[in-house]
N, CA, C and O of each residue as an XYZ file, in Angstrom:
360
protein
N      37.621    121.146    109.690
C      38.974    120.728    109.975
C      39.343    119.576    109.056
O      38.568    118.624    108.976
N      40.511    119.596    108.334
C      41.156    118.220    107.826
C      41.462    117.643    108.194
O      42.301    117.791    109.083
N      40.812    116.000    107.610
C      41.352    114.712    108.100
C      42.577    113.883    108.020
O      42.608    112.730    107.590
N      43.623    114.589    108.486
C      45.320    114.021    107.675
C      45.369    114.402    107.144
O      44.492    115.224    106.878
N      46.948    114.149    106.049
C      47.524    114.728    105.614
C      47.054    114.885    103.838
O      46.326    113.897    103.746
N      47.053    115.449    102.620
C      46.667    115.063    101.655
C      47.958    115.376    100.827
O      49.012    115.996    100.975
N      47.195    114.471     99.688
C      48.656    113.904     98.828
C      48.252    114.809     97.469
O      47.149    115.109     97.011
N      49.286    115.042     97.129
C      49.312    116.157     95.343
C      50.360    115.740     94.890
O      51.378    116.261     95.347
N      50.472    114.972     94.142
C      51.875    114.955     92.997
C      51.935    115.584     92.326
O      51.166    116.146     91.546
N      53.909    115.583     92.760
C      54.441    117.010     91.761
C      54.881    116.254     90.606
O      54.656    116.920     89.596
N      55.428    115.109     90.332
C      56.220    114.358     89.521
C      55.681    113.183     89.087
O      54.947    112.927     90.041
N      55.514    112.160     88.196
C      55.449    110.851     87.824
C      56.210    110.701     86.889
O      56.353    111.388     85.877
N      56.936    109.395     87.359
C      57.914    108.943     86.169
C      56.922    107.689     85.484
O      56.373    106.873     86.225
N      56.771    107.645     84.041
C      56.259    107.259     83.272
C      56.992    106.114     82.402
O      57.452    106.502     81.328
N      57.123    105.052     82.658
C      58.012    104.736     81.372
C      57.669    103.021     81.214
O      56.673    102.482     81.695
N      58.789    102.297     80.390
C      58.839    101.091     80.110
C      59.717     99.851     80.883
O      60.904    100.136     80.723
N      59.640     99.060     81.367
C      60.869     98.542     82.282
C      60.337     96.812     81.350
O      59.425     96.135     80.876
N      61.851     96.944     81.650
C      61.745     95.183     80.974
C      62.420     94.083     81.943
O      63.648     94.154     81.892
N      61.978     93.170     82.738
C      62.525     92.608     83.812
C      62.920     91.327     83.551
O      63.030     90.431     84.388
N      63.248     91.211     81.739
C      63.728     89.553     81.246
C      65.333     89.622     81.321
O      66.069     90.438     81.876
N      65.551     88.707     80.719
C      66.840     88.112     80.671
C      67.419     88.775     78.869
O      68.609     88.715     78.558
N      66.352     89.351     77.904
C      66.633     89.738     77.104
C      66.859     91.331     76.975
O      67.273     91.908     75.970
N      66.440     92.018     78.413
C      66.535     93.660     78.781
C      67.581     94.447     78.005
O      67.385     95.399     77.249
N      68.995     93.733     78.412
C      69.836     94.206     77.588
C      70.084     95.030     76.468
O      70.620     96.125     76.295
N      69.350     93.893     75.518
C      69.206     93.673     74.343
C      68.052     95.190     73.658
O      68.283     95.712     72.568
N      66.986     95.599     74.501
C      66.133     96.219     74.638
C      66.301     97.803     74.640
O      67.125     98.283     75.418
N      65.540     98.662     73.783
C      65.062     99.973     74.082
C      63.957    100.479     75.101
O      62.767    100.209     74.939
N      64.250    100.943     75.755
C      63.391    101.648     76.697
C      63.093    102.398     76.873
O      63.697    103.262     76.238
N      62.152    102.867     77.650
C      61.552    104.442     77.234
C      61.245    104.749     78.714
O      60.796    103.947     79.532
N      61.602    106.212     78.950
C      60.982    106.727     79.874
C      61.071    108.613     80.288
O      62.049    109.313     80.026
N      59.966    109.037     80.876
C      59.976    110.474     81.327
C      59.552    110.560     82.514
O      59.044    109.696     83.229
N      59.807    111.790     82.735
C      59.297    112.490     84.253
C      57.944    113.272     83.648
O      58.080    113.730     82.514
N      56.777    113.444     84.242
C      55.669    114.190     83.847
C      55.523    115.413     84.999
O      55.547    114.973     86.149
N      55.431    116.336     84.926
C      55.325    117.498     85.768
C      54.229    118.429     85.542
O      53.852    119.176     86.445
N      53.715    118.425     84.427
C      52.520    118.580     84.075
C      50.960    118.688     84.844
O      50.236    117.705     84.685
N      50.461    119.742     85.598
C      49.482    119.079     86.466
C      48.420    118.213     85.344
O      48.687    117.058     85.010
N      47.731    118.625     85.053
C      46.883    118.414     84.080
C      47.281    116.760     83.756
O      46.518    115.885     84.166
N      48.475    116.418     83.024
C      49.001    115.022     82.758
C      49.187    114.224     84.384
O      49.518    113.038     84.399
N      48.998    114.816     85.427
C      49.763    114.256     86.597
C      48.066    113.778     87.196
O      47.803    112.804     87.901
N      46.992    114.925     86.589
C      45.710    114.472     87.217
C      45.359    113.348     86.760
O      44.935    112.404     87.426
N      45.570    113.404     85.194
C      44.867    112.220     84.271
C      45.363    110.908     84.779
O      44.703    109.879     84.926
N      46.781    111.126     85.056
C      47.466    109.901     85.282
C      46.896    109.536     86.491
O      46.357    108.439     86.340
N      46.755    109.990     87.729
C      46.200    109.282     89.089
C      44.854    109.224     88.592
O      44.300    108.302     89.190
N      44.226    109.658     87.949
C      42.851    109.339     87.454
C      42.604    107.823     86.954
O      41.681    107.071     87.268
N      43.723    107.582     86.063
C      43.637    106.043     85.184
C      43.756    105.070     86.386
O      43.111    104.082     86.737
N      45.098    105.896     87.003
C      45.512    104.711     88.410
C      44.429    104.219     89.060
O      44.223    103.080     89.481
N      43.676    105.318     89.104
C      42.434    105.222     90.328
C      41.493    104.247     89.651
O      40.842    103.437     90.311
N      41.415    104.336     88.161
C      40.115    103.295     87.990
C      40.827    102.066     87.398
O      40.140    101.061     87.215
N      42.239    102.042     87.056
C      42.622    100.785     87.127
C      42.858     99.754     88.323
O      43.134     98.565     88.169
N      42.672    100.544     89.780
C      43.037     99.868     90.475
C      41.315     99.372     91.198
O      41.043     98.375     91.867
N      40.291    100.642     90.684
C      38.566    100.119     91.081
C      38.393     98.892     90.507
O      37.916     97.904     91.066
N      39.036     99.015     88.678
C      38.628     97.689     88.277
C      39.063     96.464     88.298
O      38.600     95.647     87.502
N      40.404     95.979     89.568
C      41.207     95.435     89.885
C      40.750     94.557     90.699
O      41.121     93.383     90.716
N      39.760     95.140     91.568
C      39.154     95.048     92.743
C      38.403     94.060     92.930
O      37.705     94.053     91.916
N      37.934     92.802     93.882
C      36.920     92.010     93.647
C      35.797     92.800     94.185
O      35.943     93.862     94.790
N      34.457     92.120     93.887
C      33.717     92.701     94.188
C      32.859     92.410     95.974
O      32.026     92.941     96.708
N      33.849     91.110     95.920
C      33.304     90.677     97.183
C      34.158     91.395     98.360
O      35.366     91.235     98.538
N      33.515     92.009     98.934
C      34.145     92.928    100.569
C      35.090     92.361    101.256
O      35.993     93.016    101.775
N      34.957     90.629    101.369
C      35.587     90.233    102.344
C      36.504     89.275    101.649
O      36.896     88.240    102.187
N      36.904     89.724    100.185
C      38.242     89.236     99.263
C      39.178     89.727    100.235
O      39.080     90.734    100.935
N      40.292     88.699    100.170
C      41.880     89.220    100.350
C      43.103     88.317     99.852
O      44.221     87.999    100.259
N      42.273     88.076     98.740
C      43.553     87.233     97.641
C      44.193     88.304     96.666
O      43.509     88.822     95.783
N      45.607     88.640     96.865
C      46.437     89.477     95.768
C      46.125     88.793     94.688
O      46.071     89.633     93.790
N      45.876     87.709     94.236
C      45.772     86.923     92.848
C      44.561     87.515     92.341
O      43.418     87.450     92.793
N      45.225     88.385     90.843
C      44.104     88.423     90.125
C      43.263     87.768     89.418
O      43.614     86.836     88.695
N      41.642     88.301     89.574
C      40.407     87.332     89.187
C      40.868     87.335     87.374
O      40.106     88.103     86.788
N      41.694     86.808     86.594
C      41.896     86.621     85.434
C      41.052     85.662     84.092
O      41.155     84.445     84.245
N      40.366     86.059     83.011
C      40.324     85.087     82.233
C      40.917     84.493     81.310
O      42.111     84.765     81.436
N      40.703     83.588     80.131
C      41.304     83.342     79.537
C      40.665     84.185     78.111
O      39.466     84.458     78.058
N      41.657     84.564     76.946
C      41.286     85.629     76.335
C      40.819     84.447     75.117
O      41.163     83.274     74.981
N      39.852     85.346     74.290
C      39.445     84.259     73.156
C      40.270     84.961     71.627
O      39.720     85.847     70.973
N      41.307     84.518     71.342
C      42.022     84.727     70.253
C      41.751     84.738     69.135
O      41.903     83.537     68.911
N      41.411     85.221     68.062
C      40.777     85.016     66.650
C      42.160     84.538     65.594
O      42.429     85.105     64.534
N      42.945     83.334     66.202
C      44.190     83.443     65.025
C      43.904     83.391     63.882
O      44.895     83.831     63.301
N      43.018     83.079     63.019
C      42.368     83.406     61.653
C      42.620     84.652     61.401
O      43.275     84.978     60.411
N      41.964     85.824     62.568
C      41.653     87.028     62.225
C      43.446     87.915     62.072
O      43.739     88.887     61.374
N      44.284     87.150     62.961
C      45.602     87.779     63.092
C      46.626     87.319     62.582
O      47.725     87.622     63.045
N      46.501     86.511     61.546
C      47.280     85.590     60.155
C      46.960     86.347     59.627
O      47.932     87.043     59.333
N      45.441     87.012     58.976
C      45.315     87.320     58.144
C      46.028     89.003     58.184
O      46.916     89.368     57.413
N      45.575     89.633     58.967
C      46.014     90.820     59.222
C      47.807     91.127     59.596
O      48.351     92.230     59.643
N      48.435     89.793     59.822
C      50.226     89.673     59.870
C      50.393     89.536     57.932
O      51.208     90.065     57.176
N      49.649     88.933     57.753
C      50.106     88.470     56.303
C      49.891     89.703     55.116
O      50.376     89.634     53.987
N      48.919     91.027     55.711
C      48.492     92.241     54.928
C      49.793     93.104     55.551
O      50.138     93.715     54.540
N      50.380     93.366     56.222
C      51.610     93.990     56.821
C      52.741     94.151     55.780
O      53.531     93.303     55.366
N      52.642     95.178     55.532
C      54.124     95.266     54.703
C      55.538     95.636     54.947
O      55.789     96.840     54.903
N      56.480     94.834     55.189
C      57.507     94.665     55.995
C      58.538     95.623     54.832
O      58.221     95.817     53.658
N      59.607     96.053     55.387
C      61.006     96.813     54.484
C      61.480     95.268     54.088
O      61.260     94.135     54.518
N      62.385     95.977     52.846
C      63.166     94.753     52.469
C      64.272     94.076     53.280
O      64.532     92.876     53.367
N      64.935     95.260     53.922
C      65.821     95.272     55.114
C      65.314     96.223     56.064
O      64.882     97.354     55.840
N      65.449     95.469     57.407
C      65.422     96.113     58.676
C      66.585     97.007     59.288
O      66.452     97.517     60.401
């Protein structure tokens, strides 16, 4: 016998949302996916983005994510902005 009800998505909307004060100004992107195959992958990512979200301690219940601070190589990303070859006009 089944335990409740189970869930299958038919649809995911996929896209970009911009929630600044510069949105306006902004291109955005978005689709509907109907696709099973794209609809599995996608609750698939969900599913392990939200495992690796997770603390590891059982009896966590802080929404604040466990965050670090990232180690930046600006040497490495001067150099690689400065190899970029830009149009003469945009």
């Amino acid at each position: 016998m089944e335990s409740g009800p189970r869930f299958r998505p038919e649809r995911l909307w996929v896209g970009s949302a911009n929630g600044t004060l510069s949105s306006c100004s902004s291109l955005e992107f978005g689709c509907w996916l109907e696709d099973w195959k794209l609809l599995e992958s996608a609750r698939r990512f969900l599913a392990e983005v939200l495992r690796h979200s997770e603390s590891f301690d059982p009896d966590w219940d802080d929404m604040a994510p466990e965050l670090v601070d990232p180690d930046f190589d600006d040497v490495a990303m001067a150099e690689a902005a400065a190899a970029l070859e830009w149009p003469d006009e945009l």
